[in-house]
VEXSERO-629253 format. One line per field, with one value per residue (C-alpha): residue number from 1; residue in three letters; chain; x, y, z. Coordinates in Angstrom, 1 decimal. Example, Ala and Ser with C-alpha at 12.3 -4.5 7.8 and 13.67 -1.06 7.14 Angstrom:
BEGIN
num <- [1,2]
residuo <- [ala,ser]
cadena <- [A,A]
u <- [12.3,13.7]
v <- [-4.5,-1.1]
w <- [7.8,7.1]
***
This chain:
BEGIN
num <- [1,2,3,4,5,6,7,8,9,10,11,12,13,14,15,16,17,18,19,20,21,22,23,24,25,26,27,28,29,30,31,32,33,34,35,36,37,38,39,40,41,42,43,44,45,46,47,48,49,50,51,52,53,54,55,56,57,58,59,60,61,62,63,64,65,66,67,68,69,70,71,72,73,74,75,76,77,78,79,80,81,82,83,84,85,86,87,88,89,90,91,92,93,94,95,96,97,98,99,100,101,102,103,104,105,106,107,108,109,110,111,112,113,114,115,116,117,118,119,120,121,122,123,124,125,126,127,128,129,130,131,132,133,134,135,136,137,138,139,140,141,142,143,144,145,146,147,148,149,150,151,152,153,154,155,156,157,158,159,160,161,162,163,164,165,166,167,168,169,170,171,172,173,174,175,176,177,178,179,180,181,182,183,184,185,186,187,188,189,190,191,192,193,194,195,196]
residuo <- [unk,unk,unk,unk,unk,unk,unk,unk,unk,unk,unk,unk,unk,unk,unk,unk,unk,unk,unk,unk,unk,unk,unk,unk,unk,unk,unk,unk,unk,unk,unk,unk,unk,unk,unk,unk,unk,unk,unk,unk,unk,unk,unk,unk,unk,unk,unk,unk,unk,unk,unk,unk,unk,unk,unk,unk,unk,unk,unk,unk,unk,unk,unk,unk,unk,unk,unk,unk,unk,unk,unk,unk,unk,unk,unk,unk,unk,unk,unk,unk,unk,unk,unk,unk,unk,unk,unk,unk,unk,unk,unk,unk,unk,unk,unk,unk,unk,unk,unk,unk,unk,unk,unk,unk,unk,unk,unk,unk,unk,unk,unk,unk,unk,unk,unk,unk,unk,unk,unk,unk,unk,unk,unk,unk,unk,unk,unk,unk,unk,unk,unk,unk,unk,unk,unk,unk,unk,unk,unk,unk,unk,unk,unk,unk,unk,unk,unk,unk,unk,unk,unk,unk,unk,unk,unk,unk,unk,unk,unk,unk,unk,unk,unk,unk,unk,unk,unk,unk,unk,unk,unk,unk,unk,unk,unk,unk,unk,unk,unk,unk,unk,unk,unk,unk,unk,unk,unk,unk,unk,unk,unk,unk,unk,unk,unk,unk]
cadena <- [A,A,A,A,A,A,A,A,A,A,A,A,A,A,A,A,A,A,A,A,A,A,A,A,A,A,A,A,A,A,A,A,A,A,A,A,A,A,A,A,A,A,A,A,A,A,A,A,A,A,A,A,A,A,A,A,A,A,A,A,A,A,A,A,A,A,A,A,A,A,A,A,A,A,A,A,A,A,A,A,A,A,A,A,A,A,A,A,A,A,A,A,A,A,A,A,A,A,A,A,A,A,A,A,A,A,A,A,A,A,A,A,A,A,A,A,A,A,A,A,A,A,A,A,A,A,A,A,A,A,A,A,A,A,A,A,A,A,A,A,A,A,A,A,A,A,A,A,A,A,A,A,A,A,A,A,A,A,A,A,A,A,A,A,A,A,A,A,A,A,A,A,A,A,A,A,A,A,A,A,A,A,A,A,A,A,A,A,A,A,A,A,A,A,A,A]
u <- [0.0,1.6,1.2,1.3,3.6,1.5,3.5,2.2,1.2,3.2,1.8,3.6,3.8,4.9,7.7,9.4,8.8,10.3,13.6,14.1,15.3,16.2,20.1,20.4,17.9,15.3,13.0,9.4,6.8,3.2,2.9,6.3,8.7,12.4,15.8,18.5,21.4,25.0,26.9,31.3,34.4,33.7,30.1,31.1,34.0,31.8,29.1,31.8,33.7,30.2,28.8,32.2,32.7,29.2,29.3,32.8,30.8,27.9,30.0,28.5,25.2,21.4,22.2,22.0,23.6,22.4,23.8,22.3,21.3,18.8,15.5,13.2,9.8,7.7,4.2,2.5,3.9,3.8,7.7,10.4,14.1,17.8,19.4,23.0,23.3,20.3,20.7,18.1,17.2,17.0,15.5,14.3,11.1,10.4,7.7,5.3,8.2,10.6,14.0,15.1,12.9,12.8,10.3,12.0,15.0,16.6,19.3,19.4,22.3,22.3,25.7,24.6,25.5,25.1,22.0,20.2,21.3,17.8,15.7,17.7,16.8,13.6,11.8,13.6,13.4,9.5,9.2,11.8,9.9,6.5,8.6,7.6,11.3,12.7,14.7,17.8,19.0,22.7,23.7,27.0,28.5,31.1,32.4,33.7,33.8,30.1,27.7,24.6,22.5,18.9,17.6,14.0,13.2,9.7,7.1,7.2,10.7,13.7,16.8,19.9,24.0,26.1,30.0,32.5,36.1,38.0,39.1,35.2,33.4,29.8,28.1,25.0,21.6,19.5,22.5,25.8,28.1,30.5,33.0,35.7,35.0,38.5,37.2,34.3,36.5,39.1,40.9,38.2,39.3,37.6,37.8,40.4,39.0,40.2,41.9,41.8]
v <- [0.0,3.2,6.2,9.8,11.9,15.6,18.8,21.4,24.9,27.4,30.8,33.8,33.8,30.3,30.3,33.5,31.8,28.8,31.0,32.5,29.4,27.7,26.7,27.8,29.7,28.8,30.3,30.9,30.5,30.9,28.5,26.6,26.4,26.0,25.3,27.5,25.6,26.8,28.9,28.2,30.4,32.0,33.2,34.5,36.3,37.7,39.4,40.8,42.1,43.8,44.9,46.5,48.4,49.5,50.1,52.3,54.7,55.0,56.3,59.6,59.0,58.5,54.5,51.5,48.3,44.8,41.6,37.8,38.2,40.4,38.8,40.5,39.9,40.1,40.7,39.7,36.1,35.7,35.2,35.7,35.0,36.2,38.4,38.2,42.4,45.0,48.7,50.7,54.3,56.5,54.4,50.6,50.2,46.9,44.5,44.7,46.8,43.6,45.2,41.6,41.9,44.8,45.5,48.3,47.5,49.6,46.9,43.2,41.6,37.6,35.3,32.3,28.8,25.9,24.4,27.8,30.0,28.7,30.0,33.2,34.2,33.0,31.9,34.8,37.3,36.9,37.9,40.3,42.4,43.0,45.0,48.9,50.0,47.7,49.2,47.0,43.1,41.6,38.1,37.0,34.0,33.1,29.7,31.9,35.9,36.7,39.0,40.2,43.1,44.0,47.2,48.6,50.8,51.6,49.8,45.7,46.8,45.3,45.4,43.4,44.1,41.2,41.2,38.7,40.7,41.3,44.9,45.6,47.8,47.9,51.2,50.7,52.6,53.2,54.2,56.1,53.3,51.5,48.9,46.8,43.2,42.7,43.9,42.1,38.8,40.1,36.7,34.6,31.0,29.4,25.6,24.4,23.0,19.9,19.5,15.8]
w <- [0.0,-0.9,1.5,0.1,2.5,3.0,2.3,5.3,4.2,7.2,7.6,7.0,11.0,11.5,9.4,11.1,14.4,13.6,11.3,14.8,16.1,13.5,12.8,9.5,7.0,4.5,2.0,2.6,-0.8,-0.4,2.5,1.9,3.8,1.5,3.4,1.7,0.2,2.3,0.4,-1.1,-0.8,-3.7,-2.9,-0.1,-1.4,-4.2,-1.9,0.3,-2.5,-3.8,-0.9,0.9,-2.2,-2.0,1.2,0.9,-1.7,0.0,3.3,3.0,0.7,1.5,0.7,2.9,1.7,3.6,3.3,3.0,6.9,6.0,4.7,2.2,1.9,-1.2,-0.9,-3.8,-4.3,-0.4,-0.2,2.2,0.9,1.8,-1.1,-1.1,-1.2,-1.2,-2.0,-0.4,-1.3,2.4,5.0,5.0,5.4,7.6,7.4,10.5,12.3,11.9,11.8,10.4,7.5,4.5,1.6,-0.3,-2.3,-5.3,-5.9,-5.6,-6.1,-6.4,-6.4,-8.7,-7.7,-10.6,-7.8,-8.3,-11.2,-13.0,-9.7,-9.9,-13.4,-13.1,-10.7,-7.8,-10.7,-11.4,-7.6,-7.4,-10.4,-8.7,-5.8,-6.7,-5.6,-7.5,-10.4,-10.8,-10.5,-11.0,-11.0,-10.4,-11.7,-9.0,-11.8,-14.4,-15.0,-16.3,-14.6,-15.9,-15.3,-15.8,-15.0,-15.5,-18.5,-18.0,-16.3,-17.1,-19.3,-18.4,-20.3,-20.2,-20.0,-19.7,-18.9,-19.2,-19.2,-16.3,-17.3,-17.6,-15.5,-14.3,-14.2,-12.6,-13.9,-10.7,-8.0,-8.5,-8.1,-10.9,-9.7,-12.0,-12.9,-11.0,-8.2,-7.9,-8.5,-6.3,-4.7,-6.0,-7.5,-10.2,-10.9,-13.4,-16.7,-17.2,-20.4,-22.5]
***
């Protein structure tokens, strides 16, 4: 006899309950409750790279620059998720006076992964676009030196740069901030290609 195992719907309220306590972080999708996959060297070197640049320039700006500890949550698709960077524009603006928890970024800045670069561009960016602050979105591959960058044209109009040389610079089209492909890659090690 073959027994069907149930999937339990959380409430928005449940699942930051249980995140509270929790020993490490997951996503929360309409009523699902994802665990978030840990993160390599690389990543981590990325998103520091990104956001201490970010952070440098924006010393003495109205800009605020969070990283992955911060979750965002997305009301219209019911989602709360980690970013890896967020630029906000003046002040956050929390959901139901959570401090942990913010609704209005400018930037978002993902580092891809080969388990979720397909999420990312899709899935992540479907939700990401029905944010009303939202005006730009980068990914970062942390395997090879590619980045690409959307940012919004007009309402529902995205376009798309992509970069893939090391003496490239991003200028970015909704903040005053450009940073060089080598410094975003700064001490980062990609795997060696094996060669037959």
């Amino acid at each position: 006899m073959q027994t069907y195992q149930e999937q339990r719907n959380y409430s928005p309220e449940e699942y930051l309950q249980l995140e509270e306590t929790a020993e490490s972080k997951s996503e929360y999708i309409d009523g699902l409750i994802i665990p978030m996959a840990g993160g390599t060297t690389n990543h981590n070197r990325i998103a520091l790279n990104v956001s201490t640049e970010l952070n440098f320039a924006f010393k003495h700006q109205n800009f605020e620059v969070f990283m992955g500890d911060v979750r965002l949550w997305i009301p219209q698709k019911r989602m709360y998720t980690y970013p890896d960077v967020m630029v906000i524009a003046g002040e956050p603006e929390y959901d139901n006076n959570r401090t942990d928890t913010i609704t209005n970024p400018i930037v978002i800045i993902e580092v891809l992964s080969d388990s979720t670069a397909g999420y990312d561009r899709e899935g992540k960016f479907h939700a990401y676009k029905t944010i009303p602050s939202l005006a730009e979105y980068v990914l970062i591959d942390q395997t090879r030196i590619n980045i690409e960058q959307y940012f919004k044209t007009a309402k529902k109009r995205w376009s798309i740069s992509e970069y893939d040389e090391e003496d490239e610079s991003i200028t970015f089209a909704s903040i005053p901030f450009q940073i060089s492909l080598a410094d975003v890659y700064n001490k980062v090690k990609f795997p060696k290609i094996q060669k037959n």
